[in-house]
C-alpha positions in Angstrom: 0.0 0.0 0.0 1.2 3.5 -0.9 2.3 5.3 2.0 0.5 8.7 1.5 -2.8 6.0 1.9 -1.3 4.6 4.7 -0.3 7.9 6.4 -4.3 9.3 5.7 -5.7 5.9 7.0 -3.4 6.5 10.0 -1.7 2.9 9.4 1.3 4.5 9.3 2.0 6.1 12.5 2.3 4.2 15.8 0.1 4.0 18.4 0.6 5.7 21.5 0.8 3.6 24.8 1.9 5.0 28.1 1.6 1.6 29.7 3.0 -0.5 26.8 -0.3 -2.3 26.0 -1.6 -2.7 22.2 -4.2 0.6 21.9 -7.0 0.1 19.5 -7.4 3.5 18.2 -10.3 4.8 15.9 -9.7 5.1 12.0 -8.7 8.8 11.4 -12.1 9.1 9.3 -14.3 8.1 12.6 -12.6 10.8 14.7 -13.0 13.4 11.9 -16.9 12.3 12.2 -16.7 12.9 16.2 -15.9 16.1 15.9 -18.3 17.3 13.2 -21.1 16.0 15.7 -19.9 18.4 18.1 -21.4 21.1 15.7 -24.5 19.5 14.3 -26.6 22.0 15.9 -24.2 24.8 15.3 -25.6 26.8 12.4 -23.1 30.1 12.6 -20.9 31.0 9.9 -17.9 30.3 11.9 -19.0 26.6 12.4 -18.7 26.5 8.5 -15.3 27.3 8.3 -14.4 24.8 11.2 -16.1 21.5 9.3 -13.9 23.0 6.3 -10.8 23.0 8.3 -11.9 19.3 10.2 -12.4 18.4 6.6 -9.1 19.0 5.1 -7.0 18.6 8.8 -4.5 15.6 7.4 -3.8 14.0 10.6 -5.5 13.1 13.8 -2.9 15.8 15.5 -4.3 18.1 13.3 -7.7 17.6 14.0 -7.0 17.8 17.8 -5.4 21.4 17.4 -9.2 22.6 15.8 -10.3 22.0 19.7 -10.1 25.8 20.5 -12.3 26.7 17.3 -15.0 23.7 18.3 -15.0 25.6 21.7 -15.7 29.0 20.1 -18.2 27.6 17.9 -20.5 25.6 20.3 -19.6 28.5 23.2 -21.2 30.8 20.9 -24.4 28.8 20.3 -24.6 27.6 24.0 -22.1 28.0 26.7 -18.4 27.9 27.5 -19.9 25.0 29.7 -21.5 23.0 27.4 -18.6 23.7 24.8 -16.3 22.8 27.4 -18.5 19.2 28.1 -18.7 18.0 24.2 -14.8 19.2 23.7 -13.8 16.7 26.6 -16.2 14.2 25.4 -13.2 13.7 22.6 -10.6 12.9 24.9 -11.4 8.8 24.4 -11.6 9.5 20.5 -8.2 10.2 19.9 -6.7 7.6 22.3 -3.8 5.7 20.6 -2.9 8.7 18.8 -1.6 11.0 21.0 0.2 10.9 24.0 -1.7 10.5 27.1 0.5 13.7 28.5 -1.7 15.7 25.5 -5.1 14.4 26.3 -6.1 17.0 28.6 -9.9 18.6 29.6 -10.7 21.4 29.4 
């Protein structure tokens, strides 16, 4: 398999482990879905630009850097709480691809 496909299917990168177990990790296209829930009920202009940028983010790293404009989006149609509640509800989605040190709440 080419390795640009591998590298977009995330079958290229390791996954991450603090404890040395084997971590099942979501395909990169499942947590690219997760976070365009967050904003189904988002309807703001700014929520457009943010499923373009989830859209086009090329890795899961890059996906969980678009966190801050998730919390923007949903703060702005709700509440920095609620915002707060559906960004944390990630953390378990990108398990295996970053280090455990980088899965913070908010």
């Amino acid at each position: 398999m080419n390795t640009v496909i591998k590298r977009i299917l995330g079958m290229a990168t390791p996954a991450f482990s603090d404890s040395g177990r084997q971590v099942n990790r979501l395909p990169v296209e499942q947590v690219r879905e997760s976070l365009q829930a967050l904003l189904h009920d988002c309807r703001c202009m700014r929520s457009q630009r943010v499923l373009y940028k989830i859209n086009v983010a090329q890795t899961p790293a890059d996906l969980w850097l678009l966190r801050s404009d998730l919390h923007q989006c949903i703060a702005q149609t709700h509440s920095q709480s609620e915002a707060a509640e559906r960004i944390n509800s990630l953390i378990e989605v990108f398990e295996g691809w970053l280090p455990a040190g980088q899965l913070l709440r908010i």
